[in-house]
C-alpha positions as CSV (number, residue, x, y, z in Angstrom):
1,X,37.8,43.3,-3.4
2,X,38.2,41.0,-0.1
3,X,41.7,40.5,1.2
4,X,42.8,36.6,1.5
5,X,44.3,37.8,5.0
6,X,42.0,38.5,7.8
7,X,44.5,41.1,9.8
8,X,47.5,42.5,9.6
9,X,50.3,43.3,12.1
10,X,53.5,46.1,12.1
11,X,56.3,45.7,14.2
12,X,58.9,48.6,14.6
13,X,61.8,48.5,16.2
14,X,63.8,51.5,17.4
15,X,62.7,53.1,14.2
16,X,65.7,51.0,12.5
17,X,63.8,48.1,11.5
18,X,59.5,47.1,10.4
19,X,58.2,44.0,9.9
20,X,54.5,44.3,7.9
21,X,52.3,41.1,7.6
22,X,49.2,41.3,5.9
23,X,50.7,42.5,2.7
24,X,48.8,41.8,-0.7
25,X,51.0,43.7,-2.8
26,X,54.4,45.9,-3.0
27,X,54.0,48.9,-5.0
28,X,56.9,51.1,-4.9
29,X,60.2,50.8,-2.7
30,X,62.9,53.3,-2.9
31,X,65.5,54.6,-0.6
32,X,62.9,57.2,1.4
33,X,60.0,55.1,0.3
34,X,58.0,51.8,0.7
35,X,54.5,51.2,-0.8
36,X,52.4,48.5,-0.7
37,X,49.0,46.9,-0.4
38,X,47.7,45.9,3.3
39,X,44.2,44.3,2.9
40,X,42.6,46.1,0.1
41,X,44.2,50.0,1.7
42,X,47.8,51.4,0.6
43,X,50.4,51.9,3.2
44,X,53.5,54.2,2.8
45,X,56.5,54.0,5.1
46,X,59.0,57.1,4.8
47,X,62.6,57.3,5.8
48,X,66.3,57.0,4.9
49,X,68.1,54.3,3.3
50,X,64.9,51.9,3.5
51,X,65.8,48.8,2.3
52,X,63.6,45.7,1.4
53,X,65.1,42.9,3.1
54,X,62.4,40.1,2.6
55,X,59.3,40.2,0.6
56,X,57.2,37.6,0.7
57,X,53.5,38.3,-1.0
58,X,52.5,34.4,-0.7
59,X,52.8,34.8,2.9
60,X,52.0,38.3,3.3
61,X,55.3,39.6,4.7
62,X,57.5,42.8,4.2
63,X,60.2,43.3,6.4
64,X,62.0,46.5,5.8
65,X,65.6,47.9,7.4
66,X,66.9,51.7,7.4
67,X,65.8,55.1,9.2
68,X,61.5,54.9,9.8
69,X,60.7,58.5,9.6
70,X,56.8,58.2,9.2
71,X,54.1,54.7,8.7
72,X,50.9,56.1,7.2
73,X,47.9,54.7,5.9
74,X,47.1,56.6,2.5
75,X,43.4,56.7,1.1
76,X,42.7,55.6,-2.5
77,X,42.1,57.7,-4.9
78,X,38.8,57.1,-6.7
79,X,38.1,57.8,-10.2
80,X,36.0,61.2,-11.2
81,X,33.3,59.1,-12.4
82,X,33.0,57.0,-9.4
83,X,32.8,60.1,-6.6
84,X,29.7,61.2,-9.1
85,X,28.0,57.7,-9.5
86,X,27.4,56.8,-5.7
């Protein structure tokens, strides 16, 4: 599946505050965690008392207050049958 944006951008500051553009889709959010969707690849931000304060999917924008602890990009789990079908 091809992403409708072309590149994405994360902005931290002082670990209080991230700004993520390029955002398809918000999976999960939670006081230690944010999910979501950043052309076609999940992206987890940990911390303390994340909170959401925009989300914007039309525009592609997540902007996120609280304690950032960690920003990784996870891999996606593929199915059983599709590791054995190549």
């Amino acid at each position: 599946m091809e992403s409708k944006f072309k590149n994405h951008r994360l902005v931290c500051e002082d670990r209080k505050s991230l700004c993520i553009t390029g955002v398809e889709k918000a999976d999960n959010a939670t006081p230690t965690q944010f999910s979501c969707i950043v052309l076609g690849r999940p992206l987890i931000v940990t911390g303390k008392g994340l909170s959401v304060k925009r989300l914007d999917i039309v525009e592609g924008i997540a902007e996120l207050a609280g304690e950032i602890n960690e920003i990784k990009y996870a891999h996606e789990k593929k199915s059983l049958l599709s590791r054995i079908f190549k």
